[in-house]
ChimeraX commands (.cxc) that place a marker at each C-alpha (Angstrom):
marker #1 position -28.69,-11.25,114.42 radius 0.5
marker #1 position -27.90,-7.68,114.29 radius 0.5
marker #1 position -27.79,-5.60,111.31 radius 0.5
marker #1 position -24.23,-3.76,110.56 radius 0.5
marker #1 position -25.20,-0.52,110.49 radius 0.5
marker #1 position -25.38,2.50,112.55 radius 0.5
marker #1 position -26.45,2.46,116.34 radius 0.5
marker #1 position -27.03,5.53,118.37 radius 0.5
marker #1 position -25.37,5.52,121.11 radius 0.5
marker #1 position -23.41,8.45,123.61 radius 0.5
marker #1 position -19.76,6.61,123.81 radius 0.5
marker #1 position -16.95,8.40,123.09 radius 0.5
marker #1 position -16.03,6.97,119.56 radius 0.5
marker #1 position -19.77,8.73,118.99 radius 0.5
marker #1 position -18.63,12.34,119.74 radius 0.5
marker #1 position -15.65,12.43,117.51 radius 0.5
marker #1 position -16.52,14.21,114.41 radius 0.5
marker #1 position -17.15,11.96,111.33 radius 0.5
marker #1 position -14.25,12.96,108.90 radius 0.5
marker #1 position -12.07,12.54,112.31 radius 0.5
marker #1 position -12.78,8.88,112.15 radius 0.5
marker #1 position -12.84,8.25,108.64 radius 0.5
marker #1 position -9.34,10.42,108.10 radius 0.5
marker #1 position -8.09,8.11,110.91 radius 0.5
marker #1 position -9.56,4.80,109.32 radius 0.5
marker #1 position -8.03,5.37,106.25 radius 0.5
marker #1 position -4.57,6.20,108.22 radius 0.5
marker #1 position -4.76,3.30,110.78 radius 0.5
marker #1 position -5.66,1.07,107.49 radius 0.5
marker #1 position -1.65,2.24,106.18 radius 0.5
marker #1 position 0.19,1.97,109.26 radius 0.5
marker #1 position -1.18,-1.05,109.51 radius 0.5
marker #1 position 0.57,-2.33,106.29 radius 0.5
marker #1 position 3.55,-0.53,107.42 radius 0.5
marker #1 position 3.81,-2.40,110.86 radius 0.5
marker #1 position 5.04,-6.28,110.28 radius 0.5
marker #1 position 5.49,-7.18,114.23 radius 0.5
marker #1 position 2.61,-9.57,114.95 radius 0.5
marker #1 position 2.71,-9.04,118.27 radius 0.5
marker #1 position 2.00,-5.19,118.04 radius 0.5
marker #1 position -0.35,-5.95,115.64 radius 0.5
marker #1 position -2.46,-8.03,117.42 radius 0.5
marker #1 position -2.41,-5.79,120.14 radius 0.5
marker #1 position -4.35,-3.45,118.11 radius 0.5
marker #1 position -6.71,-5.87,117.47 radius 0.5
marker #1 position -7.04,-6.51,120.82 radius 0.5
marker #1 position -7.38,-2.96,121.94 radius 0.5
marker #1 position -10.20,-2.79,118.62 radius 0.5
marker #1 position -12.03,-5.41,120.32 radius 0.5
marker #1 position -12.12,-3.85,123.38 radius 0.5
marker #1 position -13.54,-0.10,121.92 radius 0.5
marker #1 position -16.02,-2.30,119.99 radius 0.5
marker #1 position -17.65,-4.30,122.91 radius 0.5
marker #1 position -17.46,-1.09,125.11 radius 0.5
marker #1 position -20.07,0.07,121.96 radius 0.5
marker #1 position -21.86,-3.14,121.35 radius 0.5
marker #1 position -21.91,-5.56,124.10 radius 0.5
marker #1 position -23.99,-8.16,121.94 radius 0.5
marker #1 position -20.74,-8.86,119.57 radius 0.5
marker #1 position -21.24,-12.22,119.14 radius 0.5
marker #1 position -24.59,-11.32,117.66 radius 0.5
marker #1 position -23.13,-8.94,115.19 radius 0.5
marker #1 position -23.73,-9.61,111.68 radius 0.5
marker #1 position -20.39,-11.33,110.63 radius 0.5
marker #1 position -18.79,-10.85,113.51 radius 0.5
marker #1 position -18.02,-15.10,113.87 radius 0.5
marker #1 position -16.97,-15.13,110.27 radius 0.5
marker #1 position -14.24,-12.81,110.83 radius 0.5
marker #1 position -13.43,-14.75,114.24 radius 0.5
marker #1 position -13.08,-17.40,112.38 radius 0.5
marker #1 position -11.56,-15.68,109.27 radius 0.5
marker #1 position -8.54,-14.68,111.56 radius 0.5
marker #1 position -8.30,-17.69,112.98 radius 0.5
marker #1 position -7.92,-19.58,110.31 radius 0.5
marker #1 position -5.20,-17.47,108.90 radius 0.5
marker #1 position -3.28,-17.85,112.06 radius 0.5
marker #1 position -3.73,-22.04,112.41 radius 0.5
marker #1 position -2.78,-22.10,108.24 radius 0.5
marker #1 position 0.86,-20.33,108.72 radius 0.5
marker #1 position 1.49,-22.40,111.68 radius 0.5
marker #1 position 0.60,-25.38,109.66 radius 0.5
marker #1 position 2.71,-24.21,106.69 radius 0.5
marker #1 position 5.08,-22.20,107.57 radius 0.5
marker #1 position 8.24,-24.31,109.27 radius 0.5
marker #1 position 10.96,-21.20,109.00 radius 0.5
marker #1 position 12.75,-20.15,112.28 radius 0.5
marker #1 position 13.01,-22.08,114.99 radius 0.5
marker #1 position 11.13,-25.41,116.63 radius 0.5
marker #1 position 8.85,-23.72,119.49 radius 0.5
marker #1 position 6.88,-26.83,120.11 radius 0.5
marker #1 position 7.56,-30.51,118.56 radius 0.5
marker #1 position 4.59,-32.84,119.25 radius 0.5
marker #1 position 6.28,-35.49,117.01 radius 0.5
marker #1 position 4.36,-34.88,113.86 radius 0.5
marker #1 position 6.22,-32.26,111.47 radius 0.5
marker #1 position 3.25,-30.65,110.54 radius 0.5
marker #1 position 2.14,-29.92,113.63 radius 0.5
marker #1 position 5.62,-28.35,115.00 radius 0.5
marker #1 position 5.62,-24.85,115.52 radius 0.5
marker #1 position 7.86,-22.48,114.69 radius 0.5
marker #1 position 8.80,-19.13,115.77 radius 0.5
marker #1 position 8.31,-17.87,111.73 radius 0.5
marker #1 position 4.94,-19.81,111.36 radius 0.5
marker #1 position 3.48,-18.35,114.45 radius 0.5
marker #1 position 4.85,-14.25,113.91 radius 0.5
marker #1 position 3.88,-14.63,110.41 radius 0.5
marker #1 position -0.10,-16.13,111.83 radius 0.5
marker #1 position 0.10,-12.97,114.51 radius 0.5
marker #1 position 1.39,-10.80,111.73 radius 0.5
marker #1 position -1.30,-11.23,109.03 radius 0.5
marker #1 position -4.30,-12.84,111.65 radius 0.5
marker #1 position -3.57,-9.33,113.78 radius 0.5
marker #1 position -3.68,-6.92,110.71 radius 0.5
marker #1 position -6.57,-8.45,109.25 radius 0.5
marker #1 position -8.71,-8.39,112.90 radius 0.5
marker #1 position -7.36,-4.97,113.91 radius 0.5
marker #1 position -8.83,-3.65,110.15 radius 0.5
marker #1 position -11.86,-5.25,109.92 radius 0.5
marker #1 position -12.47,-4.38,113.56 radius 0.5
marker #1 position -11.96,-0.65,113.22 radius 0.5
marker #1 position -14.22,-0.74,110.45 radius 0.5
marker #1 position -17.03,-2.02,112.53 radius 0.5
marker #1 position -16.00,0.50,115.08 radius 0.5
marker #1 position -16.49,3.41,111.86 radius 0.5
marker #1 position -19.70,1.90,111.05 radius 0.5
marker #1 position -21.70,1.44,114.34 radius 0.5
marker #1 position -20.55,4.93,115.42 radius 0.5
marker #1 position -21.20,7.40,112.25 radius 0.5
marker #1 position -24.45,8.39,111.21 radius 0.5
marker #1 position -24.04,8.27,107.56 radius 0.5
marker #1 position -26.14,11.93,107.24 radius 0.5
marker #1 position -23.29,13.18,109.70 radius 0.5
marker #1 position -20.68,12.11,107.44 radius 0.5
marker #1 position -22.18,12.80,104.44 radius 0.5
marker #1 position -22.39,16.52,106.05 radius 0.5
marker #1 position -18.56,16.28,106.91 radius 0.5
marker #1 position -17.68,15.50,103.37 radius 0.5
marker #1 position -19.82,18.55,102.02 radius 0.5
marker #1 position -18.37,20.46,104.10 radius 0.5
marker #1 position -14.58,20.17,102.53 radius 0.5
marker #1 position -15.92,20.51,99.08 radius 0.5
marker #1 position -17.92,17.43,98.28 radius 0.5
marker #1 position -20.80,17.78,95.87 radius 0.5
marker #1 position -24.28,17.00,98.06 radius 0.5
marker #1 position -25.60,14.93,95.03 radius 0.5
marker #1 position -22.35,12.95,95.57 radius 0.5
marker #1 position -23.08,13.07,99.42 radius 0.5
marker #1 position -26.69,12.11,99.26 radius 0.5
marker #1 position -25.55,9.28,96.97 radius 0.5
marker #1 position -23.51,7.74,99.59 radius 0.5
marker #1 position -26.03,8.47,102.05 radius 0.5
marker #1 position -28.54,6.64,99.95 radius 0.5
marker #1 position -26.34,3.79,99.68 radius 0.5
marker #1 position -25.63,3.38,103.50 radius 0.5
marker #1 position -29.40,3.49,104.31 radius 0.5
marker #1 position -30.59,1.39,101.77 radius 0.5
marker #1 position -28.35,-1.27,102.29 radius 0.5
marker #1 position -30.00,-2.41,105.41 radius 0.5
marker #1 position -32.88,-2.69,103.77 radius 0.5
marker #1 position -31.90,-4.68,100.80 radius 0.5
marker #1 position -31.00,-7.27,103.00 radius 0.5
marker #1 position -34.36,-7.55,104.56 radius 0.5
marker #1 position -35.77,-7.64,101.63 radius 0.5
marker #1 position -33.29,-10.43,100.81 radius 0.5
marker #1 position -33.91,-12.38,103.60 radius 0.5
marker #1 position -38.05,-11.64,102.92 radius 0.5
marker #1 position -36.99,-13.37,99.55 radius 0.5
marker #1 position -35.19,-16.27,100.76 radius 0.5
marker #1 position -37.89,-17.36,103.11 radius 0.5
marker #1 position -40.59,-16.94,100.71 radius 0.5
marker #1 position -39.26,-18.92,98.12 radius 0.5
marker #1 position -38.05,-21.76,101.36 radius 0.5
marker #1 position -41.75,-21.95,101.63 radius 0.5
marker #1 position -42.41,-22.46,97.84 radius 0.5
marker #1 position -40.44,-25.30,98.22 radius 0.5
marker #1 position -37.07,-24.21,97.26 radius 0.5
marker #1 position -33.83,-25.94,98.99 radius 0.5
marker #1 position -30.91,-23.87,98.79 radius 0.5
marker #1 position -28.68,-26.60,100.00 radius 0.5
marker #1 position -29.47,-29.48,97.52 radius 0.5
marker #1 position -28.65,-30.14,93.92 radius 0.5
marker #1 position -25.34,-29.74,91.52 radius 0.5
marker #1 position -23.30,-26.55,90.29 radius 0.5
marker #1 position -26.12,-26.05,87.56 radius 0.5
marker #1 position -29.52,-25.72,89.95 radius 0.5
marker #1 position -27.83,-23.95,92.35 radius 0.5
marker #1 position -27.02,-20.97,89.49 radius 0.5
marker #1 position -30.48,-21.10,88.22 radius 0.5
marker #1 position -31.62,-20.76,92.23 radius 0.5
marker #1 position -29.19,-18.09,92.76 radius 0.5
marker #1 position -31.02,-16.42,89.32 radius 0.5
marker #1 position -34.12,-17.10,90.47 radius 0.5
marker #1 position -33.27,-15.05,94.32 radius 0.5
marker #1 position -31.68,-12.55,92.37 radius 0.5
marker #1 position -34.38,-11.36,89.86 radius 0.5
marker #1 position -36.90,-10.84,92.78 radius 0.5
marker #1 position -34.70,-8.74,94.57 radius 0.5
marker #1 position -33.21,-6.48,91.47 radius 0.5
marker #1 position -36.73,-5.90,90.83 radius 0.5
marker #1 position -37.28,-4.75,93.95 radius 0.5
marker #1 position -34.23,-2.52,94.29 radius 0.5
marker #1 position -35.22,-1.26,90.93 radius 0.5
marker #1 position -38.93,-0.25,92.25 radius 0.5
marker #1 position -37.24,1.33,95.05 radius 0.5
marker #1 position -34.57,3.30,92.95 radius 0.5
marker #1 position -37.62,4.30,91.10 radius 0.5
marker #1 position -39.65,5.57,93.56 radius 0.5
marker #1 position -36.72,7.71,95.21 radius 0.5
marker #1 position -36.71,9.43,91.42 radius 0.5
marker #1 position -40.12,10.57,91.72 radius 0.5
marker #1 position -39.67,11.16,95.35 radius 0.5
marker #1 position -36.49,13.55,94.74 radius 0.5
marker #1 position -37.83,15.31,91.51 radius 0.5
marker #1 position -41.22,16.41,93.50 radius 0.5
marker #1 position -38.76,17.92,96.13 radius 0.5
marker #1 position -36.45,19.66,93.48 radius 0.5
marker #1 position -33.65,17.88,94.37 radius 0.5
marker #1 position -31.12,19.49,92.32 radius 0.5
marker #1 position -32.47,23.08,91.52 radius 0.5
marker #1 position -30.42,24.67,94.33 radius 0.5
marker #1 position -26.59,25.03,94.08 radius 0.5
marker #1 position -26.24,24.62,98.20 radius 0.5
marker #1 position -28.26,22.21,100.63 radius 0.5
marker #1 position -29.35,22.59,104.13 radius 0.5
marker #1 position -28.70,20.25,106.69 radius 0.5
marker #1 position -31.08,20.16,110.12 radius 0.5
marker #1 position -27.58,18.76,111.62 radius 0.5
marker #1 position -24.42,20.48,111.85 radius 0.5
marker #1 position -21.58,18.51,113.35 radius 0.5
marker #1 position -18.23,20.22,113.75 radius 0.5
marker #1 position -14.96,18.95,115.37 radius 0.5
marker #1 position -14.28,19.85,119.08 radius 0.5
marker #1 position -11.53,19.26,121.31 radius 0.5
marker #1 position -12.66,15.75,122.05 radius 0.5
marker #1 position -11.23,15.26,118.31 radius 0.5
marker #1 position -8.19,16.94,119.18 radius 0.5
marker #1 position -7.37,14.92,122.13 radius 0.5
marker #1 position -7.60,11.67,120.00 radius 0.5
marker #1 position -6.12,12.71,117.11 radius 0.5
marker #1 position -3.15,13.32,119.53 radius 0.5
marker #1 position -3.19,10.40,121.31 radius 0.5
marker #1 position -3.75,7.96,118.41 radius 0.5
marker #1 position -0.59,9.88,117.08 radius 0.5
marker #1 position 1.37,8.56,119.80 radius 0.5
marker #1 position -0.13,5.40,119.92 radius 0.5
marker #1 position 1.37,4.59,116.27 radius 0.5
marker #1 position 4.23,6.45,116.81 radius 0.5
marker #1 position 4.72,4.01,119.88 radius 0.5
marker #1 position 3.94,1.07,117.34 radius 0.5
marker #1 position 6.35,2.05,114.63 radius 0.5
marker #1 position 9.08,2.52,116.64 radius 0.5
marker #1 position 8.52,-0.67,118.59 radius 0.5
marker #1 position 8.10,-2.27,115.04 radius 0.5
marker #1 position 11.39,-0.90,114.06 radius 0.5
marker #1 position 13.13,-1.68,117.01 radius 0.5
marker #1 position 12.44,-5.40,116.54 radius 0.5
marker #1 position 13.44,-5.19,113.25 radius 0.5
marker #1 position 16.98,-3.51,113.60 radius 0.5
marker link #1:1,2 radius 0.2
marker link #1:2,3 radius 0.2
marker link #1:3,4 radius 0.2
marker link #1:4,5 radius 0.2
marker link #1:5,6 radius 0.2
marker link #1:6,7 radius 0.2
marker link #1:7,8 radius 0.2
marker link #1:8,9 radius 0.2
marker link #1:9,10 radius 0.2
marker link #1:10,11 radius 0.2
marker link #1:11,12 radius 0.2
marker link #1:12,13 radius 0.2
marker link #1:13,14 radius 0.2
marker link #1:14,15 radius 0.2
marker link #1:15,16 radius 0.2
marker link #1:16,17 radius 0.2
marker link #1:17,18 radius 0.2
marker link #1:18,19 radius 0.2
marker link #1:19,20 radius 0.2
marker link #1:20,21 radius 0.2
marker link #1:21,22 radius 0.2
marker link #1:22,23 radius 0.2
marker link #1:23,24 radius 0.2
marker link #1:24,25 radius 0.2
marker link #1:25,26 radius 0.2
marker link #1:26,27 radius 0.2
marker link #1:27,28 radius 0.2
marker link #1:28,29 radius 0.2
marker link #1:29,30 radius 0.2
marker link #1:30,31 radius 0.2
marker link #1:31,32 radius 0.2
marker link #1:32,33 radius 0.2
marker link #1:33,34 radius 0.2
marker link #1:34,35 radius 0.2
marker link #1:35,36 radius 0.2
marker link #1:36,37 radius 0.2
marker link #1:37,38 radius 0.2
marker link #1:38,39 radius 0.2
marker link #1:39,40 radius 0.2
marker link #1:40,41 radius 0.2
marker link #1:41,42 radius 0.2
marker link #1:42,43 radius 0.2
marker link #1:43,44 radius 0.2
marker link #1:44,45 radius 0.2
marker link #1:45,46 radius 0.2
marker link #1:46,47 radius 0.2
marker link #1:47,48 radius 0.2
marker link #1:48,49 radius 0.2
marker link #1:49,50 radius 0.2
marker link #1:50,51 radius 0.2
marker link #1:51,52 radius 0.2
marker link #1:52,53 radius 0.2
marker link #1:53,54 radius 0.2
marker link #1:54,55 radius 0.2
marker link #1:55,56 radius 0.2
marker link #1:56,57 radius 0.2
marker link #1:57,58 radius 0.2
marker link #1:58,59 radius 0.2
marker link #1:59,60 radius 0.2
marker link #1:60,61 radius 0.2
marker link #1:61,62 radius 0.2
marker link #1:62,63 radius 0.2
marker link #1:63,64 radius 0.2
marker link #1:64,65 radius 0.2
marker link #1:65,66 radius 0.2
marker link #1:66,67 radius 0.2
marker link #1:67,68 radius 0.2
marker link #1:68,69 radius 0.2
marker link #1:69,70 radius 0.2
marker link #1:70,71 radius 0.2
marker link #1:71,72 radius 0.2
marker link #1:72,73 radius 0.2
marker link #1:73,74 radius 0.2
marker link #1:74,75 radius 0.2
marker link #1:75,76 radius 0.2
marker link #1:76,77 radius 0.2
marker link #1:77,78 radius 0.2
marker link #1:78,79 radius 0.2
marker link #1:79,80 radius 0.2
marker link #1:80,81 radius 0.2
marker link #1:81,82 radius 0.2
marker link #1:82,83 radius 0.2
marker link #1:83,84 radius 0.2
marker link #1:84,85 radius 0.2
marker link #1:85,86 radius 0.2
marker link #1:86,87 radius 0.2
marker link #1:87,88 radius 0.2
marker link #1:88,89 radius 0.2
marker link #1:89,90 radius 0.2
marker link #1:90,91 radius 0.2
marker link #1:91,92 radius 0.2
marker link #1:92,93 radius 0.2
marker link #1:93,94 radius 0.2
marker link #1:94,95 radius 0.2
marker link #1:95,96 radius 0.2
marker link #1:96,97 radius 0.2
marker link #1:97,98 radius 0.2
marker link #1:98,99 radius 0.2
marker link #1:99,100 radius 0.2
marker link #1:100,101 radius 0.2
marker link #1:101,102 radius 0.2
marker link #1:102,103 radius 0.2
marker link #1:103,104 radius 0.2
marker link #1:104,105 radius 0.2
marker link #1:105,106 radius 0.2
marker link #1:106,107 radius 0.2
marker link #1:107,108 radius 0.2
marker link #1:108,109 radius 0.2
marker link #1:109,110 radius 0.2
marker link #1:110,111 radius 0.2
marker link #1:111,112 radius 0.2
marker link #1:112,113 radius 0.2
marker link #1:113,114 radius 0.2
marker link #1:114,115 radius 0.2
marker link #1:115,116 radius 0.2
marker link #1:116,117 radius 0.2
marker link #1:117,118 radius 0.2
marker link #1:118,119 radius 0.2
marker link #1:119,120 radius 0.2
marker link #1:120,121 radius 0.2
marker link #1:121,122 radius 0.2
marker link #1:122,123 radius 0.2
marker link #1:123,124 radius 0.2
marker link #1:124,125 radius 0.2
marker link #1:125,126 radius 0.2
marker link #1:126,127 radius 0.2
marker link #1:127,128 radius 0.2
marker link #1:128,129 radius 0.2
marker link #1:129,130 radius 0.2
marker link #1:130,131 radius 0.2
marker link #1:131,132 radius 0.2
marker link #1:132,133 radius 0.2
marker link #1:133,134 radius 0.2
marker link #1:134,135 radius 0.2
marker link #1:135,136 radius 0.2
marker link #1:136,137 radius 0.2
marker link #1:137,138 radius 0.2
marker link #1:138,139 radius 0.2
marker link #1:139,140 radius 0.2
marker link #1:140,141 radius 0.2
marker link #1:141,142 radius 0.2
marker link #1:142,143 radius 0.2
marker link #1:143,144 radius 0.2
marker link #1:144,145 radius 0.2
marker link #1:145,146 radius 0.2
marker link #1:146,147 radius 0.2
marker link #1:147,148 radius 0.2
marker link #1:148,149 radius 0.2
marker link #1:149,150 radius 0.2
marker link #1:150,151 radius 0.2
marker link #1:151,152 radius 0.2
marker link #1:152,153 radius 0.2
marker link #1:153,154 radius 0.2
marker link #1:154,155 radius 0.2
marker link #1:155,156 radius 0.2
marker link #1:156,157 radius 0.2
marker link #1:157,158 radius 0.2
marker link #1:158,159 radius 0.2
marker link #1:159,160 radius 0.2
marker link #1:160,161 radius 0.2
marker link #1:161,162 radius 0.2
marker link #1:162,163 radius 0.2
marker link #1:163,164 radius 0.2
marker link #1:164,165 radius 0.2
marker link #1:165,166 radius 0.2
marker link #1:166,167 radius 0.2
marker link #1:167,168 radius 0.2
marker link #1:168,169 radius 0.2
marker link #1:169,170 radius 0.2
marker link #1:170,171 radius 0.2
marker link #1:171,172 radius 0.2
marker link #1:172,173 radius 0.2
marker link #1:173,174 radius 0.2
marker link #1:174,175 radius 0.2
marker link #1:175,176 radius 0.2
marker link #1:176,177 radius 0.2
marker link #1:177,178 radius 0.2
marker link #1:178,179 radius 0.2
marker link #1:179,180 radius 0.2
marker link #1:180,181 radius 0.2
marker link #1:181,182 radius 0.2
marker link #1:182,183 radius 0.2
marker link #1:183,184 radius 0.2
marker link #1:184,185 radius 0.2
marker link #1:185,186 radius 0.2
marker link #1:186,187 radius 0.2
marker link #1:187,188 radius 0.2
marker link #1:188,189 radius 0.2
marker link #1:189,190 radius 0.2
marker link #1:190,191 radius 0.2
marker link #1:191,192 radius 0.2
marker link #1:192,193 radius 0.2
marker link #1:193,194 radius 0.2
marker link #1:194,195 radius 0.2
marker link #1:195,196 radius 0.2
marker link #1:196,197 radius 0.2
marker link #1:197,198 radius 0.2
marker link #1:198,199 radius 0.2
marker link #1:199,200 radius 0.2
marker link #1:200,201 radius 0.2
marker link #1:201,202 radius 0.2
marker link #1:202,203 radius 0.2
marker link #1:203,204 radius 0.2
marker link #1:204,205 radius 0.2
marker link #1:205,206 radius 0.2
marker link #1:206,207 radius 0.2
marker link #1:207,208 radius 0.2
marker link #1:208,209 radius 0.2
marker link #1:209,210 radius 0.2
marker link #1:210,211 radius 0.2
marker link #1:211,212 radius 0.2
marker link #1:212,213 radius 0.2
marker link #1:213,214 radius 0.2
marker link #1:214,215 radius 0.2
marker link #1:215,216 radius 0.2
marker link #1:216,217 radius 0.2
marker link #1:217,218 radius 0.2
marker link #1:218,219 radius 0.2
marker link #1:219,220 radius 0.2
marker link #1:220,221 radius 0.2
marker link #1:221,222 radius 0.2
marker link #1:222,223 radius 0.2
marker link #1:223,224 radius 0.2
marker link #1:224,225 radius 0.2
marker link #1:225,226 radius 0.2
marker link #1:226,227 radius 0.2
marker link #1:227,228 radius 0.2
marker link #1:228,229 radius 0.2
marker link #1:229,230 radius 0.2
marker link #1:230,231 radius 0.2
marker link #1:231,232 radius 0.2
marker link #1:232,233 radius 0.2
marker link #1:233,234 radius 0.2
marker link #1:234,235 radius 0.2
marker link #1:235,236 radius 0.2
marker link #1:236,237 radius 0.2
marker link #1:237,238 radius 0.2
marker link #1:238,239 radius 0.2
marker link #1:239,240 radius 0.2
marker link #1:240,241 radius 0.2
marker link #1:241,242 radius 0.2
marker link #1:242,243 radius 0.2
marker link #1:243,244 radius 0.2
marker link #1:244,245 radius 0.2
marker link #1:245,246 radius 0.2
marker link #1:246,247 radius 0.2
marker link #1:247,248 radius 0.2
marker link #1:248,249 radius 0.2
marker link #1:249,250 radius 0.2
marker link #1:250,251 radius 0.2
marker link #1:251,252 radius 0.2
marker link #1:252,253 radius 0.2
marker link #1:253,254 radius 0.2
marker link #1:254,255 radius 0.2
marker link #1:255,256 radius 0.2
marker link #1:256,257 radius 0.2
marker link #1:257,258 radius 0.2
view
């Protein structure tokens, strides 16, 4: 299974400048609150699912991208289960299993903003190189130790999970089951993955001290980067069009609505 990180790659969710997409993630993330048509909003996810596998073909191996499948499915089958308001759409004799017309906008409504979010983030992810964005964020006034902090984080995280999953199959062959025993052995197993790996993370951190101080990370006031992203009219073109897109959304949202 894939790691959720970034993937090089020349598509045109690539180009766009990194505080392009993250301005717009953050915005999308709003209007997507805003918007409380199911249908529209699960169009969006739709459309997010298509930018995504024109990225990554290999979705399905994705790290988590089944569990939030399955995560928005689940949503939508629960308020058609639950929710009975509005009208009978379908009536197989059972009354839970009737649906209704509020049961299944409310499923498209919250299954659709949930998707269309989590998908844009993977989008975000997989297509900005954290050095690139940590540049971006300099570049409108953000301190670099605060920048190289988030870089740190982004690129380290990949590998605290290998070293996790190093951990978990060591200690399978030790003779450890994860999947047997009560509420009590499975926190003292949980304490006994976790120690290996803060100790670990803790070497690491430690190293990366010695590592900056014998670089003099610090002693200047301004940083050099051997990158220099800026935004071009590729950004300009999508920040229009992305404009109308949820203009197109809210009014369609409000015309339903009215």
């Amino acid at each position: 299974m894939r790691k959720l990180s970034f993937q090089p790659g020349s598509s045109i969710a690539h180009q766009l400048y990194p505080l392009t997409k993250f301005t717009w993630l953050l915005v999308a993330t709003v209007l997507l609150f805003v918007i409380q048509d199911g249908r529209l909003l699960m169009t969006t996810a739709g459309l997010s699912a298509l930018v995504l596998f024109s990225i990554n073909r290999n979705l399905w191996g994705m790290r988590g991208f089944r569990l939030v499948l399955l995560t928005g499915l689940t949503l939508f089958i629960l308020y058609l289960i639950f929710d009975k308001s509005g009208q009978v759409l379908f009536d197989p004799g059972y009354h839970i299993l009737a649906v209704t017309s509020g049961g299944l906008m409310m499923g498209l409504r919250f299954s659709g903003r949930f998707l269309s979010i989590v998908l844009l983030s993977y989008i975000f992810i997989l297509t900005t190189d954290p050095s690139d964005l940590a540049y971006a964020l300099m570049k409108v006034g953000l301190p670099y130790r605060y920048g190289f902090m988030l870089v740190t984080a982004l690129r380290l995280a990949p590998v605290m999970e290998e070293e996790g999953q190093t951990i978990y199959r060591a200690q399978l062959v030790r003779g450890i089951r994860y999947d047997r025993g009560n509420l009590r052995k499975l926190v003292l197993i949980i304490q006994q993955f976790m120690t290996p790996l803060l100790i670990s993370a803790l070497r690491r951190a430690d190293k990366l001290v010695f590592s900056m101080e014998g670089r003099g990370f610090g002693k200047q006031p301004l940083r050099t980067f051997r990158r220099r992203p800026s935004p071009t009219y590729l950004d300009l073109i999508t920040t229009i069009g992305l404009i109308l897109y949820f203009t197109g959304l809210i009014f369609l949202n409000h015309r339903s609505f009215s």
